[in-house]
N, CA, C and O of each residue as an XYZ file, in Angstrom:
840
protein
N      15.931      3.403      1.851
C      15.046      2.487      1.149
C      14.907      2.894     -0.318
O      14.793      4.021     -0.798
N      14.938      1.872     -0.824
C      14.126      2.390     -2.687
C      13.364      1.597     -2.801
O      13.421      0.397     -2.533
N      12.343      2.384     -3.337
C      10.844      2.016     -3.945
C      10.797      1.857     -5.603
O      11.411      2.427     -6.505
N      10.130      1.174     -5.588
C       9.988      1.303     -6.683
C       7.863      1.052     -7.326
O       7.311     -0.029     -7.123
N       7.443      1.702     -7.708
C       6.077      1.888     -7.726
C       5.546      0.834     -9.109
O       5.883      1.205    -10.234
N       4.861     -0.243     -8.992
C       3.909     -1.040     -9.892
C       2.921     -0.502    -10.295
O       2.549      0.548     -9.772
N       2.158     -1.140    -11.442
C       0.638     -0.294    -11.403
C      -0.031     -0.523    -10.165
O       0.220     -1.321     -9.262
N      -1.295      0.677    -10.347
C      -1.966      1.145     -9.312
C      -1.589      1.341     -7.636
O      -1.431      2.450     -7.125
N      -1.470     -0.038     -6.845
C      -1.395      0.024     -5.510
C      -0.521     -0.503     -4.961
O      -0.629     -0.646     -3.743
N       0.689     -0.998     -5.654
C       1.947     -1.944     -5.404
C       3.172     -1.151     -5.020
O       3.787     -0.506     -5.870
N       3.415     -1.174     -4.172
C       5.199     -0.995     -4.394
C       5.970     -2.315     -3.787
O       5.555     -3.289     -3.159
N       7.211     -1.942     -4.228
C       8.349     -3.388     -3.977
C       9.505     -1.883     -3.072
O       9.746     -0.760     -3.514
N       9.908     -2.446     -1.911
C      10.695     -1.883     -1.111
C      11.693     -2.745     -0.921
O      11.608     -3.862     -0.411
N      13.243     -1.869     -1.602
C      14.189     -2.782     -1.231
C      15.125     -2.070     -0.203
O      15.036     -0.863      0.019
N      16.362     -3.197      0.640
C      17.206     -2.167      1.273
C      17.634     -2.790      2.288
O      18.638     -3.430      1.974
N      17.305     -2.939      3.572
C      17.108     -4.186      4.524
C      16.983     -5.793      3.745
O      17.795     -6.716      3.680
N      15.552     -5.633      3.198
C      15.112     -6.996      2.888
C      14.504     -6.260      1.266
O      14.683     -5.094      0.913
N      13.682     -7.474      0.397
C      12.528     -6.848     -0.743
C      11.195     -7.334      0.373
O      11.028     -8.344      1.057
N      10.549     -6.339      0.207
C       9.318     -6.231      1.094
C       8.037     -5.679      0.218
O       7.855     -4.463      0.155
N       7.111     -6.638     -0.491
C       6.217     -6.255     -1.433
C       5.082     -5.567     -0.838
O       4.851     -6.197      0.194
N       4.261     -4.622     -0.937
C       3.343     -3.893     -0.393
C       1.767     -4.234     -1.849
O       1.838     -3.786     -2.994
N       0.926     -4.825     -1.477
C      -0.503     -4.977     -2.370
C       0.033     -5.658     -3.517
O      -0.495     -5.112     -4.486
N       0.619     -6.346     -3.818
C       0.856     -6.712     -5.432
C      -0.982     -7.559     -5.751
O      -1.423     -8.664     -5.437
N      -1.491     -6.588     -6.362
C      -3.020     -6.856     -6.682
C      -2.979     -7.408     -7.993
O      -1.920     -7.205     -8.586
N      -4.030     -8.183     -8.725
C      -4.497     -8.453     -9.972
C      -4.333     -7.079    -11.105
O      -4.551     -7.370    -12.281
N      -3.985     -5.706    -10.820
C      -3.938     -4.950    -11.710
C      -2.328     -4.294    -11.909
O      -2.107     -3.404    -12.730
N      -1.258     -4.884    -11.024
C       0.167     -4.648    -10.993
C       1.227     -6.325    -11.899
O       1.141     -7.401    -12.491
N       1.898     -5.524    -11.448
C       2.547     -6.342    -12.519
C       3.604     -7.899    -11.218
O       4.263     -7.671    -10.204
N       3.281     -9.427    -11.958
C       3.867    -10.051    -11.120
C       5.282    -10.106    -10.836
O       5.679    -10.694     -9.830
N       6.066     -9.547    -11.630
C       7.250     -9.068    -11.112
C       7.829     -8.457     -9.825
O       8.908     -8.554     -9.240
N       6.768     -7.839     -9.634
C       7.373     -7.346     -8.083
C       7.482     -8.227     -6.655
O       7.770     -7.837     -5.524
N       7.062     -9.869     -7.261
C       6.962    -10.267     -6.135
C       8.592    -11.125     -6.401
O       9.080    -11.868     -5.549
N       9.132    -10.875     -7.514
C      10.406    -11.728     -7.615
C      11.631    -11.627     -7.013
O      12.531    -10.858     -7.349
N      11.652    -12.603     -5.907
C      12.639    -12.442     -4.868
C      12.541    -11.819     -3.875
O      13.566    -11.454     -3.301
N      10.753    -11.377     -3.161
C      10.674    -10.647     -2.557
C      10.522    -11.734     -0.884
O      10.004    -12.850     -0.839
N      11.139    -10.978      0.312
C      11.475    -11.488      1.356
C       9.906    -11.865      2.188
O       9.846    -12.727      3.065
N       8.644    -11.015      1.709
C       8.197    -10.547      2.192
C       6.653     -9.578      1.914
O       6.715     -8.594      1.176
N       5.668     -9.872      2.404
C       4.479     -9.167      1.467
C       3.524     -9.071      2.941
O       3.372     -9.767      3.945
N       3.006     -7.800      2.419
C       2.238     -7.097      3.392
C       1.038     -6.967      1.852
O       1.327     -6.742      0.676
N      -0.628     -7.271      2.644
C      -1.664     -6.948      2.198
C      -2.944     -6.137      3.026
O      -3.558     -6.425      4.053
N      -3.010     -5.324      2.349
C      -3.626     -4.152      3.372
C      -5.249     -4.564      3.272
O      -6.025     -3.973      4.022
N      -5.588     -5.236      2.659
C      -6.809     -5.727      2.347
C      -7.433     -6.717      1.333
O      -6.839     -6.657      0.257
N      -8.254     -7.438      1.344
C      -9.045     -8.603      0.220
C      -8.771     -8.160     -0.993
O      -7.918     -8.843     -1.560
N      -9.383     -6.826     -1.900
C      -9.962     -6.827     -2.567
C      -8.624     -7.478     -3.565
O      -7.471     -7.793     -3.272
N      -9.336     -7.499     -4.762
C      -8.917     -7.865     -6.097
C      -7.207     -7.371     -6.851
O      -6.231     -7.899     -7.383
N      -7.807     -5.783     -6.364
C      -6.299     -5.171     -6.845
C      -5.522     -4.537     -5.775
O      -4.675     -3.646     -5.831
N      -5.890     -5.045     -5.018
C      -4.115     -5.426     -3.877
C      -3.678     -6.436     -3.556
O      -2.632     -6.553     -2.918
N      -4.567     -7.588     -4.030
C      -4.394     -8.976     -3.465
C      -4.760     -9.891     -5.020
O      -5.879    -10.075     -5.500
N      -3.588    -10.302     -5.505
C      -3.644    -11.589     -6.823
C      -3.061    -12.381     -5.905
O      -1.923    -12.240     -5.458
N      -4.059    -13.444     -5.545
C      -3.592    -14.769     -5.044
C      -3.017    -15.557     -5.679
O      -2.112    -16.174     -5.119
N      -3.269    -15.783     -6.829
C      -2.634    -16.277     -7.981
C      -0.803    -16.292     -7.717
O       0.086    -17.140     -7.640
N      -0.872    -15.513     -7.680
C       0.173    -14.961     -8.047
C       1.346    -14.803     -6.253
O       2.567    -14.914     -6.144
N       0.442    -14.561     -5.320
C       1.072    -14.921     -4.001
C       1.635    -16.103     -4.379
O       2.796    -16.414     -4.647
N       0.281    -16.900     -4.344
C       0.589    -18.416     -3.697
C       2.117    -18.973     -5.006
O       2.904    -19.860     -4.677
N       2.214    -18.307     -6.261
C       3.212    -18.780     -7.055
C       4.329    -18.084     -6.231
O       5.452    -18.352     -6.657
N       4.302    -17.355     -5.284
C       5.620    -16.857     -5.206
C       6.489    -17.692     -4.305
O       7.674    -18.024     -4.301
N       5.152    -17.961     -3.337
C       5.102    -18.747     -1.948
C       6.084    -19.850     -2.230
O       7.095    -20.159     -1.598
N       5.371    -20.577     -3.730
C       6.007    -21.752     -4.133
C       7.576    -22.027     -4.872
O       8.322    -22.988     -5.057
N       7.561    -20.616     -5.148
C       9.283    -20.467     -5.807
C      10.064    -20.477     -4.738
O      11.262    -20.757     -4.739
N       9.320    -20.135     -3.690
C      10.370    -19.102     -1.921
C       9.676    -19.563     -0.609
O       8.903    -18.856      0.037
N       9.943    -20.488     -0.378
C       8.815    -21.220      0.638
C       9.259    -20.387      2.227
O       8.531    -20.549      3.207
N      10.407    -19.592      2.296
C      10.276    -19.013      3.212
C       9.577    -17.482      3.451
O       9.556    -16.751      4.440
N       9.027    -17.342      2.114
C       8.504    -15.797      1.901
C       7.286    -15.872      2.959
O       6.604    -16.874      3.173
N       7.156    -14.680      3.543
C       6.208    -14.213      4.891
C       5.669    -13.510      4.323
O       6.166    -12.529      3.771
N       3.976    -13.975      4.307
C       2.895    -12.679      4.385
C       2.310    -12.202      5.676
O       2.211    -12.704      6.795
N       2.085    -11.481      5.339
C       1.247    -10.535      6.703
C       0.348     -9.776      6.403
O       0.546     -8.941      5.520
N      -1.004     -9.870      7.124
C      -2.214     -9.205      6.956
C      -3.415     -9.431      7.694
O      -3.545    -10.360      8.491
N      -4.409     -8.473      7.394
C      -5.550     -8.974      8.841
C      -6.118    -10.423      8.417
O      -6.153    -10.967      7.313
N      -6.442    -10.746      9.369
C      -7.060    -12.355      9.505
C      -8.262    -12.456      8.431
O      -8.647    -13.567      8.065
N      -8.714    -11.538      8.048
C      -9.891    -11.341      7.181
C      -9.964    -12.054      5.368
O     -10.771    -12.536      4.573
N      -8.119    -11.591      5.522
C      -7.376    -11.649      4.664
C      -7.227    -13.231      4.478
O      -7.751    -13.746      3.490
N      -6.617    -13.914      5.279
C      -6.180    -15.440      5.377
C      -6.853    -16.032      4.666
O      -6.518    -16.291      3.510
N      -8.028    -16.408      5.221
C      -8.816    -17.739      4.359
C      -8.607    -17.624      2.409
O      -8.774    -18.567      1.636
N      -8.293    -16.488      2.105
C      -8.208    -16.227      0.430
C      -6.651    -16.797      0.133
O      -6.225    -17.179     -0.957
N      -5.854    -16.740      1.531
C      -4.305    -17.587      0.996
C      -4.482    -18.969      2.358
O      -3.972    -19.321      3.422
N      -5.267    -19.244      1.662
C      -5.932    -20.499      2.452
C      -4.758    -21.977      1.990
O      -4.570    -22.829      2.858
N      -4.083    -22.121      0.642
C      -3.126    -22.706      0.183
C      -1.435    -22.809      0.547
O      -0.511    -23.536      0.183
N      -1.612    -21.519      1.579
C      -0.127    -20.931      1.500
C      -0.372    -20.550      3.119
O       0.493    -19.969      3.774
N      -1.439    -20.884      3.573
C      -1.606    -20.713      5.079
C      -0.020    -20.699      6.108
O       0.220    -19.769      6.879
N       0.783    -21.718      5.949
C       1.912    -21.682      6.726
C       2.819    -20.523      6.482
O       3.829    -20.439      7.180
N       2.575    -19.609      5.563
C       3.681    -18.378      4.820
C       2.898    -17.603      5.772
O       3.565    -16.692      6.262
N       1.510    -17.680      6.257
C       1.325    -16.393      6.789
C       0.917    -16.091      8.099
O       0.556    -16.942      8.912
N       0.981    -14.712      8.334
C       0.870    -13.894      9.902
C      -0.472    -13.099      9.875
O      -0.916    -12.251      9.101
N      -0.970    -13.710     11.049
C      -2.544    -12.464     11.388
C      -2.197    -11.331     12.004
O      -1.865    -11.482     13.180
N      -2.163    -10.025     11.493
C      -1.765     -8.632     11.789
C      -3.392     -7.682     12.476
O      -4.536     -7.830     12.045
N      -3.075     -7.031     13.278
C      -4.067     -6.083     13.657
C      -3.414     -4.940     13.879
O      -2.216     -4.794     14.120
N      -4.659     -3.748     13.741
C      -3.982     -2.241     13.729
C      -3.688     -2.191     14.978
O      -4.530     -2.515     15.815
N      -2.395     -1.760     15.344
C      -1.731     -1.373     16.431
C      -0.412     -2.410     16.323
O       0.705     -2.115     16.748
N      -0.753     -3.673     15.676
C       0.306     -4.556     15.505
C       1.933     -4.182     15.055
O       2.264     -3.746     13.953
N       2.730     -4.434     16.058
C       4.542     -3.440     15.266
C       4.984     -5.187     15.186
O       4.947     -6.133     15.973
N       5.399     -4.974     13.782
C       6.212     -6.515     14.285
C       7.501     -6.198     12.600
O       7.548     -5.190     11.896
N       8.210     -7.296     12.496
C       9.438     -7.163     11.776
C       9.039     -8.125     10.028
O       8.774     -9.308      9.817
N       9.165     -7.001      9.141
C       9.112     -7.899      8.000
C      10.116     -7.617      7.136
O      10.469     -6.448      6.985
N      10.783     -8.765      6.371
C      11.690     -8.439      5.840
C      13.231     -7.121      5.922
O      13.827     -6.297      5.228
N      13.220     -7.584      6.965
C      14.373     -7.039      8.010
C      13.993     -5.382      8.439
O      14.638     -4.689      9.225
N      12.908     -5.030      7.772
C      12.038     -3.695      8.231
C      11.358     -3.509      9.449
O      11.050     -4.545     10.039
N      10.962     -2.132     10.111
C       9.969     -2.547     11.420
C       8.425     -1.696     10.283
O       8.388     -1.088      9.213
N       7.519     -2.083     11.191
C       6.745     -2.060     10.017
C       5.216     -1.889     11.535
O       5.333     -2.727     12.429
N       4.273     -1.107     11.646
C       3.687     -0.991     12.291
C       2.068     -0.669     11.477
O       1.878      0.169     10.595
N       1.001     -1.637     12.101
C      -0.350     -1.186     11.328
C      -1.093     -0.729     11.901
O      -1.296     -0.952     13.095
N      -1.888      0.277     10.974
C      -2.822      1.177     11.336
C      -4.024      1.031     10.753
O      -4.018      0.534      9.627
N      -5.455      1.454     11.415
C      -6.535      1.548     11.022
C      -7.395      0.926     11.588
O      -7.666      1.021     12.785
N      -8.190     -0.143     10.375
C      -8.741     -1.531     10.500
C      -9.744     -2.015      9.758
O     -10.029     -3.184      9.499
N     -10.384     -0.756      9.359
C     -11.586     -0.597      8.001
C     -11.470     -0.050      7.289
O     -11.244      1.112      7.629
N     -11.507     -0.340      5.501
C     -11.619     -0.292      4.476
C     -12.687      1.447      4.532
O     -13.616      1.694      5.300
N     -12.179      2.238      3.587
C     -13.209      3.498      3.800
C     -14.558      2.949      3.444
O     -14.818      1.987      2.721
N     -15.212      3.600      3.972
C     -17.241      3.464      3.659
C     -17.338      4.198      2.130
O     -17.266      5.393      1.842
N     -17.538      2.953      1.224
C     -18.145      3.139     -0.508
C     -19.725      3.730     -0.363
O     -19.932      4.807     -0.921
N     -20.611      3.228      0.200
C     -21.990      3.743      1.005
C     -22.267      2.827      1.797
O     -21.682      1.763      2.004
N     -23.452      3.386      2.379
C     -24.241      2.483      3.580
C     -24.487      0.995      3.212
O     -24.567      0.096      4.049
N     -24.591      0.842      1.951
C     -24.918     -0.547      1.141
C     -24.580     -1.306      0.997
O     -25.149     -2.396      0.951
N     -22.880     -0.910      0.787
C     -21.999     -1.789     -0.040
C     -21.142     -2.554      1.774
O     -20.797     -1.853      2.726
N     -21.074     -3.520      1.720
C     -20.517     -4.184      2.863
C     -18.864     -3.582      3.468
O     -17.907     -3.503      2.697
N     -18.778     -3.221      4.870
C     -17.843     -2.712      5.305
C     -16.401     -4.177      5.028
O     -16.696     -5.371      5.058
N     -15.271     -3.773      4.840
C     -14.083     -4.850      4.769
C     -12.863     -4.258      5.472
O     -12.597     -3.058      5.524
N     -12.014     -5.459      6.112
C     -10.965     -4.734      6.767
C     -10.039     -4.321      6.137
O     -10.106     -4.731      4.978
N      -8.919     -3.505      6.379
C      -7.947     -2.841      5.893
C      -6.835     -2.249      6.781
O      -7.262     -1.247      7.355
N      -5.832     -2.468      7.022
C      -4.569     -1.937      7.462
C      -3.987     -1.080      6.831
O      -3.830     -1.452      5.668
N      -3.433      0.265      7.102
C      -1.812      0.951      6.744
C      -1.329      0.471      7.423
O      -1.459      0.197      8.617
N      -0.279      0.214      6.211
C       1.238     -0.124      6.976
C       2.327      1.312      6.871
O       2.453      2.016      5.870
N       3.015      1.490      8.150
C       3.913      2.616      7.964
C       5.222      1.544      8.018
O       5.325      0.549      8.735
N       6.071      2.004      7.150
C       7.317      0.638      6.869
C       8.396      1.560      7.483
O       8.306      2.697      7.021
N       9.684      1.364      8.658
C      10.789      2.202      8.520
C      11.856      1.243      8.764
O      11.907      0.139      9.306
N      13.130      2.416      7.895
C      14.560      1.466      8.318
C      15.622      2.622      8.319
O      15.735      3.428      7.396
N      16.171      2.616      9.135
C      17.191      3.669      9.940
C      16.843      4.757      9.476
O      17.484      5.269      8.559
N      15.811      5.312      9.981
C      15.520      6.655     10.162
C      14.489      7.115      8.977
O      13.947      8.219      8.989
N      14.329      6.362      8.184
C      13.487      6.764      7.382
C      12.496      5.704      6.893
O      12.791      4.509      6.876
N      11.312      6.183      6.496
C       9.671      5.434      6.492
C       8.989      6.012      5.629
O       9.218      7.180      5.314
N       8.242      5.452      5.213
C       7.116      5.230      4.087
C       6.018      4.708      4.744
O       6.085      3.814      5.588
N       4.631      5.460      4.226
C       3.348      4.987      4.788
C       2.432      4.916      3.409
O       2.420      5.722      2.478
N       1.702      3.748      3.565
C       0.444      3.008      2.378
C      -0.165      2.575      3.468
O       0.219      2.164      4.563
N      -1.641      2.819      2.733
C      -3.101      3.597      3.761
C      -3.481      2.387      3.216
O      -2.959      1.592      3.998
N      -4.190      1.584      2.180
C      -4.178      0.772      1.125
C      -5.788      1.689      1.050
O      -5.844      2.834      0.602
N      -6.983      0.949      1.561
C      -7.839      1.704      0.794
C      -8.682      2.405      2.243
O      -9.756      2.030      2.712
N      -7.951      3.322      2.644
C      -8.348      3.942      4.012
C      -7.708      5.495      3.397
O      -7.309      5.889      2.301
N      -7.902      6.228      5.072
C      -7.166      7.222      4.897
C      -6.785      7.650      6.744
O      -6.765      8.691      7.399
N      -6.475      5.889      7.082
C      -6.478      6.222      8.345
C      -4.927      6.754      8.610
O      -3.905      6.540      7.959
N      -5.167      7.598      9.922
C      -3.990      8.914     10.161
C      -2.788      7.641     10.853
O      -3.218      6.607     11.363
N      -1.022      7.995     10.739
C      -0.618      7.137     11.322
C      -0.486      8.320     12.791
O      -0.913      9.474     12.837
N       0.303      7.485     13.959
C       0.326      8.625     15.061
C       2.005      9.189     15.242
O       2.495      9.439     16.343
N       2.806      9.334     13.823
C       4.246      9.571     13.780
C       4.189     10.248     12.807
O       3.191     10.387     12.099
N       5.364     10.806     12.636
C       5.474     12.192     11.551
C       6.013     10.710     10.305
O       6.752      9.771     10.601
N       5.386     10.953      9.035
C       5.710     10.559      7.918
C       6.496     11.120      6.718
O       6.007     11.994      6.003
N       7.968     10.500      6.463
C       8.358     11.148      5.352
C       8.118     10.929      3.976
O       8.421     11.894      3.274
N       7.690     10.003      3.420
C       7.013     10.008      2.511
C       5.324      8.931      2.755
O       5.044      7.914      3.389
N       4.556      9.890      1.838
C       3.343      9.234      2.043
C       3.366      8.759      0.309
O       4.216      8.931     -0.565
N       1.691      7.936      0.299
C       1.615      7.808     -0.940
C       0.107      7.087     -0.360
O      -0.148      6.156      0.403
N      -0.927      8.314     -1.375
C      -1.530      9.131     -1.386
C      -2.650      8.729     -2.392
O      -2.535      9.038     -3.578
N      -3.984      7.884     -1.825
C      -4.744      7.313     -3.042
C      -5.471      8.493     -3.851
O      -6.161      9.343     -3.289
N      -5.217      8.446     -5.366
C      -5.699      9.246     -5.717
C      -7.384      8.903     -6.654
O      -8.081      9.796     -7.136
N      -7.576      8.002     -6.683
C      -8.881      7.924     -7.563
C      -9.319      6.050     -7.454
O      -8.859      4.990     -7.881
N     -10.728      6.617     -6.421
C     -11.554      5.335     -6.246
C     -12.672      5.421     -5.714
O     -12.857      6.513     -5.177
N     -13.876      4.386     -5.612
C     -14.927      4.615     -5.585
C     -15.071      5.383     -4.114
O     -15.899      6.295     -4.105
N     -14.454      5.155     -3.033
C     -14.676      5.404     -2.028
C     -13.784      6.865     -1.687
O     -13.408      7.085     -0.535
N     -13.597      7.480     -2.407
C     -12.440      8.935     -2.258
C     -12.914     10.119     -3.230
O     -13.653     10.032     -4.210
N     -12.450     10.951     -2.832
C     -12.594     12.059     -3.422
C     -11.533     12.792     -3.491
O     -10.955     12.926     -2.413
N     -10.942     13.464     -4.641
C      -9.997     14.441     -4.547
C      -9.664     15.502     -3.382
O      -8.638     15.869     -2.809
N     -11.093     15.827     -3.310
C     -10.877     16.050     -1.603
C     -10.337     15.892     -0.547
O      -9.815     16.637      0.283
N     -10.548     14.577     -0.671
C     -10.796     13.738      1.141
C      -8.887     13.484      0.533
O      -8.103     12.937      1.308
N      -8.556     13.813     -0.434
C      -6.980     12.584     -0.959
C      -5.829     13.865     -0.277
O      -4.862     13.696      0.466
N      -6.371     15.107     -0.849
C      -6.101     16.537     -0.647
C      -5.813     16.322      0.979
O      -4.780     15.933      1.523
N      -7.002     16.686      1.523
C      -6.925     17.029      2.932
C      -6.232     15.635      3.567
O      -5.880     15.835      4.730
N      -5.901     14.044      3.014
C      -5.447     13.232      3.810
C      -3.454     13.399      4.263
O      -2.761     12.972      5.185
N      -3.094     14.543      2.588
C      -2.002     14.812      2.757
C      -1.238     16.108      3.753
O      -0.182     16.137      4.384
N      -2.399     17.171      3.523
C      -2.712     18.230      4.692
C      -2.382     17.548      5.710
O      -1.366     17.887      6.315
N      -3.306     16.187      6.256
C      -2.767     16.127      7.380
C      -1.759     15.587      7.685
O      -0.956     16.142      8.434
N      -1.631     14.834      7.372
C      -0.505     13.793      7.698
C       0.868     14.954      7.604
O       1.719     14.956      8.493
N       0.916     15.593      6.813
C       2.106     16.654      6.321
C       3.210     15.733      5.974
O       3.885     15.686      7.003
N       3.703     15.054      5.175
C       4.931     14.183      4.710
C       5.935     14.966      4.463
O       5.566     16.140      4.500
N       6.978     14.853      4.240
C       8.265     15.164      3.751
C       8.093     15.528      2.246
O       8.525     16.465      1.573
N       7.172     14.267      1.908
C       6.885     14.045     -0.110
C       6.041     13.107      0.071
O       6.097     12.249      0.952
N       4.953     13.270     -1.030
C       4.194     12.188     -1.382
C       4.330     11.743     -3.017
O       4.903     12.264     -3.973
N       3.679     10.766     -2.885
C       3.401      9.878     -4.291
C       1.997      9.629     -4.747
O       1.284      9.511     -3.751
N       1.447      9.526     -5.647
C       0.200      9.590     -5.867
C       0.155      7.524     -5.890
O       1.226      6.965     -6.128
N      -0.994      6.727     -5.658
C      -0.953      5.571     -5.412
C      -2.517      5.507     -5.886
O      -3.213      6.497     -6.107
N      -2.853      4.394     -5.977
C      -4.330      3.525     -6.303
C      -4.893      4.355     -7.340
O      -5.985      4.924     -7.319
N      -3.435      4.360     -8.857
C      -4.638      5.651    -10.240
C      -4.400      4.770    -10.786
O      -3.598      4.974    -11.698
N      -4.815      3.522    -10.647
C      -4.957      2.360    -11.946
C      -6.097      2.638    -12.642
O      -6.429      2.036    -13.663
N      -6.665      3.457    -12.171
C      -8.959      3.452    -12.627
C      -9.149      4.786    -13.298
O     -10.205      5.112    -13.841
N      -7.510      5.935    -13.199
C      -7.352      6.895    -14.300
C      -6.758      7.105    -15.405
O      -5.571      6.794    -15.310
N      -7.043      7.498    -16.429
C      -6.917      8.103    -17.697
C      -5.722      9.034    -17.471
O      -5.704      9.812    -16.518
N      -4.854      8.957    -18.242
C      -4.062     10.491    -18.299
C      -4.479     11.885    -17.977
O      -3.995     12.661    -17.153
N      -5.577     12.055    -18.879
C      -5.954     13.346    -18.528
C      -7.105     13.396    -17.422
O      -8.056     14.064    -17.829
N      -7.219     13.072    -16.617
C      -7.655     12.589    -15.272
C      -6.972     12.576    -14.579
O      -7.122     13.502    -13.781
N      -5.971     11.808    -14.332
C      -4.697     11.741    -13.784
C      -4.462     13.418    -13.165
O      -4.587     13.861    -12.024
N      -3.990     14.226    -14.731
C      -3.332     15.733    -14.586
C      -4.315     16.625    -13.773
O      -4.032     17.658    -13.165
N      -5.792     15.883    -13.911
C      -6.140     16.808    -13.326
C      -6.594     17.049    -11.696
O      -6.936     17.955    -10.936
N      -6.346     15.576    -11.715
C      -6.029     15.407     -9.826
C      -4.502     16.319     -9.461
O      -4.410     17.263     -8.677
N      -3.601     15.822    -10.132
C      -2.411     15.732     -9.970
C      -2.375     17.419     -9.722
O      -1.751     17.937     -8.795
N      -3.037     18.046    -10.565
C      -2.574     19.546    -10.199
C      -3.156     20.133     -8.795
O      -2.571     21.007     -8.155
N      -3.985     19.731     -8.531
C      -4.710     19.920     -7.066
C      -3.799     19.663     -6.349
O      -3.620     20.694     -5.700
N      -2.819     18.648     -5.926
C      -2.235     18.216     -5.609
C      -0.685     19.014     -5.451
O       0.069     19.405     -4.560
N      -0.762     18.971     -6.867
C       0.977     19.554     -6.688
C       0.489     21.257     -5.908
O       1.317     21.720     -5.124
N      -0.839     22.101     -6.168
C      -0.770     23.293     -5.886
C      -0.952     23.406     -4.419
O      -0.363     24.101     -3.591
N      -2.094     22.392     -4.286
C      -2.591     22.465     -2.586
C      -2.125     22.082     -1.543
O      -2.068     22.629     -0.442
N      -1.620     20.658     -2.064
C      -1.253     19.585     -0.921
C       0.163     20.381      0.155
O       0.779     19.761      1.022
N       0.380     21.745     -0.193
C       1.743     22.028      0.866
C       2.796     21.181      0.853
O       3.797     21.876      1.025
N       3.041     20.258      0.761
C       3.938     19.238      0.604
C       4.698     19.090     -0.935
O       4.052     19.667     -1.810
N       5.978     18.406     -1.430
C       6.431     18.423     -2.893
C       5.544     16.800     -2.934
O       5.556     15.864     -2.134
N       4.738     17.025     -4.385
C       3.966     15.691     -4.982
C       4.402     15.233     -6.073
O       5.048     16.100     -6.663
N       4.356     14.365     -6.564
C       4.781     13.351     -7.601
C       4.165     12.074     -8.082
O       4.258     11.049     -7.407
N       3.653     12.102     -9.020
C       2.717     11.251     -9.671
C       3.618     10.384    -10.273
O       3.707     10.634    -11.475
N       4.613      9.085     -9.765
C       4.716      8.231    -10.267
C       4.025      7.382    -11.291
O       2.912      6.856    -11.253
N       5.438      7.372    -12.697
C       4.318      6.207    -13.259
C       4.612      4.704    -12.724
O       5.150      4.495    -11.636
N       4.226      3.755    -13.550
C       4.432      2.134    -13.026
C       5.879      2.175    -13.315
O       6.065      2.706    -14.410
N       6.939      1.820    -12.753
C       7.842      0.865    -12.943
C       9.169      2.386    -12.378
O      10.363      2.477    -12.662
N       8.190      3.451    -11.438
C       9.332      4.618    -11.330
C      10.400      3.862     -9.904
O       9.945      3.215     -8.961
N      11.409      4.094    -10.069
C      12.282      3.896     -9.089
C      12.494      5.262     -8.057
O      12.748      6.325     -8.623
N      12.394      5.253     -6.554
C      12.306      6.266     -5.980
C      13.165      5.729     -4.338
O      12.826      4.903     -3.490
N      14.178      6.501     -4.426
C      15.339      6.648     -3.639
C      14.679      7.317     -2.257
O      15.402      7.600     -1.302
């Protein structure tokens, strides 16, 4: 597979099929060009530009989304492009097998309203990629590359730390630092490269990754 990483929470997976992962309001609409295929791990804003779905929908009327039902009514226009997914759901996107995990969005506080959320773990002959989107739920298979939210209201360098501990990947990528600064960035990033046991890599937007 090659990846290739958008701002903040996007990647475009090519190889099998192009299989878009969050293309949100804060990534760039390019990644949905020519893509077979789009997985949304949740509502919010910057994993999900509807805008910008529903234009793709309309260039590629056979393009397939997939995501929890929670999700739907917001591609309420483009309803026939899409699939209601639940965690545990394995099904085939863009010639990938592709299996979801979770089901809730991490807890911001007691206050702020709970929302659903899927990881998707994506594989194709023998090798896989896992996006948590805004969770840090565990998948139940060994992962070779993860990618690894690093800075949001609901996370902590911590909780980002110990999500790579566990999981133990092959390699990770740092994912969801649209909301950091450079020097913010470095200074997650070194926690990371020292602690995480694993080799890390802080992709910028537009890195290509084999």
């Amino acid at each position: 597979m090659r990846v290739t990483k958008f701002t903040h929470s996007c990647l475009r997976v090519e190889g099998a099929g192009v299989l878009v992962v969050d293309p949100g309001e804060f990534s760039e609409s390019s990644a949905l060009d020519g893509a077979d295929a789009v997985l949304i791990t949740h509502e919010h804003f910057d994993h999900l530009d509807v805008k910008a779905v529903v234009s793709a929908v309309s260039r590629r009327a056979d393009l397939r989304i997939f995501a929890h039902e929670a999700v739907l009514p917001l591609l309420a226009e483009v309803a026939e492009a899409t699939t209601a997914v639940t965690a545990g759901s394995e099904f085939e996107a863009a010639g990938y097998r592709v299996r979801a995990y979770g089901g809730q969005h991490a807890i911001i506080h007691p206050y702020v309203p709970v929302f659903a959320n899927l990881g998707f773990l994506i594989a194709d002959e023998g090798s896989n990629l896992y996006h948590p989107g805004d969770s840090f739920a565990l998948p139940d298979q060994p992962v070779e590359t993860l990618f690894v939210p690093l800075n949001a209201p609901w996370t902590t360098i911590a909780e980002s730390l110990e999500f790579v501990r566990t999981v133990r990947p092959a390699r990770a990528f740092a994912l969801h630092d649209g909301l950091l600064n450079q020097r913010g960035a470095g200074v997650y990033d070194k926690h990371l490269e020292t602690f995480s046991d694993t080799r890390y890599q802080h992709a910028a937007p537009g890195t290509v990754l084999d």
